[in-house]
C-alpha positions as CSV (number, residue, x, y, z in Angstrom):
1,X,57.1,113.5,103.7
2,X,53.4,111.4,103.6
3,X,51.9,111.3,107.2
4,X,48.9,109.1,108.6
5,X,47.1,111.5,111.0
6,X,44.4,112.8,112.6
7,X,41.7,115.3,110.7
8,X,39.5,117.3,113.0
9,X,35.5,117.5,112.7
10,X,32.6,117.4,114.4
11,X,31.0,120.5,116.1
12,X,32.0,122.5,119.2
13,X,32.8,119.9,122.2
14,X,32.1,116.9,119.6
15,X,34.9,116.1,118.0
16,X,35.3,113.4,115.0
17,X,38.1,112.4,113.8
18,X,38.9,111.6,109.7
19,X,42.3,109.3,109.4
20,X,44.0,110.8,105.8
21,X,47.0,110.7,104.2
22,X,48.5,113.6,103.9
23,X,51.8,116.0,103.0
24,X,53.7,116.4,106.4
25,X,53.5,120.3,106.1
26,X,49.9,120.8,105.2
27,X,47.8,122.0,108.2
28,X,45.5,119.6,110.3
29,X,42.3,120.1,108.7
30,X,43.1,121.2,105.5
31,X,43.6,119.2,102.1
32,X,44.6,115.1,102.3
33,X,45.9,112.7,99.7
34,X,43.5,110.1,100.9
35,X,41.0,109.3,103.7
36,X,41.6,105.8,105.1
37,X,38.3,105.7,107.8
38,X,37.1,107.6,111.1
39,X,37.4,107.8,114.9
40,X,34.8,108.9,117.0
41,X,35.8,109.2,120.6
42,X,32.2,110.0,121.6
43,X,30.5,107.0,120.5
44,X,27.7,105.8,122.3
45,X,25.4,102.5,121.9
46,X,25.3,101.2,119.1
47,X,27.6,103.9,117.1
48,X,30.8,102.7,115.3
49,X,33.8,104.1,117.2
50,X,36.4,103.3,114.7
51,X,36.9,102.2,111.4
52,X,40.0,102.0,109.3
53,X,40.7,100.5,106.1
54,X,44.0,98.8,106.6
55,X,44.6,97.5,103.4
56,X,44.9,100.8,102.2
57,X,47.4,101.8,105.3
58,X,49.5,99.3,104.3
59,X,49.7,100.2,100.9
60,X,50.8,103.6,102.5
61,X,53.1,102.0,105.1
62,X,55.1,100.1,102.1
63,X,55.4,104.1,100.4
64,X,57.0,105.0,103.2
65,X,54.3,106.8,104.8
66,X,54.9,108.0,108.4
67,X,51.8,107.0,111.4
68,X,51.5,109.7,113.9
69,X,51.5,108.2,117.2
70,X,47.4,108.7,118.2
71,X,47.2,106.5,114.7
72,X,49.7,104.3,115.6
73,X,47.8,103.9,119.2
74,X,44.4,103.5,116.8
75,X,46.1,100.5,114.3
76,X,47.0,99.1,117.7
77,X,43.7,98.6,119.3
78,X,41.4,98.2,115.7
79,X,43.9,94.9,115.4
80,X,43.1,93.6,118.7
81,X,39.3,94.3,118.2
82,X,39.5,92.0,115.1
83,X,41.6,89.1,116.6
C-alpha cells in the first residue's frame, strides 16, 4: 500500500520534516516514491513552516494513497491558512 507520511531530518533536537509518498513497509527515513513539500515545527520569523503541494496529493489521494494522520492533521490546517 502507498502512504502519505512523515520523513525525518534536521539535526539533533531540530527536527524537519519531508512529506513523501511512499511503500507502506519501507522504513521512515529511507527511500520515497515522491516528495510532495516540508514541515518545519521549529519555524521562527519569517521561516516557512509548511509547504505542501496539494495538487500532487490529490493526484495520490485519487491512486488510492493512504494519509497518515499527522498529514492528515497538516492538509487540515495548510487548507485553512489558504482560505
Amino acid at each position: 500500500m502507498v502512504t502519505i507520511r512523515l520523513a525525518r531530518g534536521g539535526a539533533k533536537k531540530r527536527p524537519f520534516y519531508h512529506i513523501v509518498v511512499t511503500d507502506s513497509r519501507s522504513r521512515r527515513d529511507s527511500r520515497y516514491i515522491e516528495r510532495l513539500g516540508f514541515f518545519n515545527p521549529v519555524a521562527k520569523g519569517q521561516e516557512v513552516r509548511l509547504d505542501i503541494k496539494t495538487d500532487r496529493v490529490d493526484h495520490w489521494l485519487s491512486q488510492g494513497a493512504q494519509v497518515s494522520e499527522r498529514v492528515a492533521g497538516l492538509l487540515k490546517q495548510n487548507q485553512k491558512s489558504a482560505a
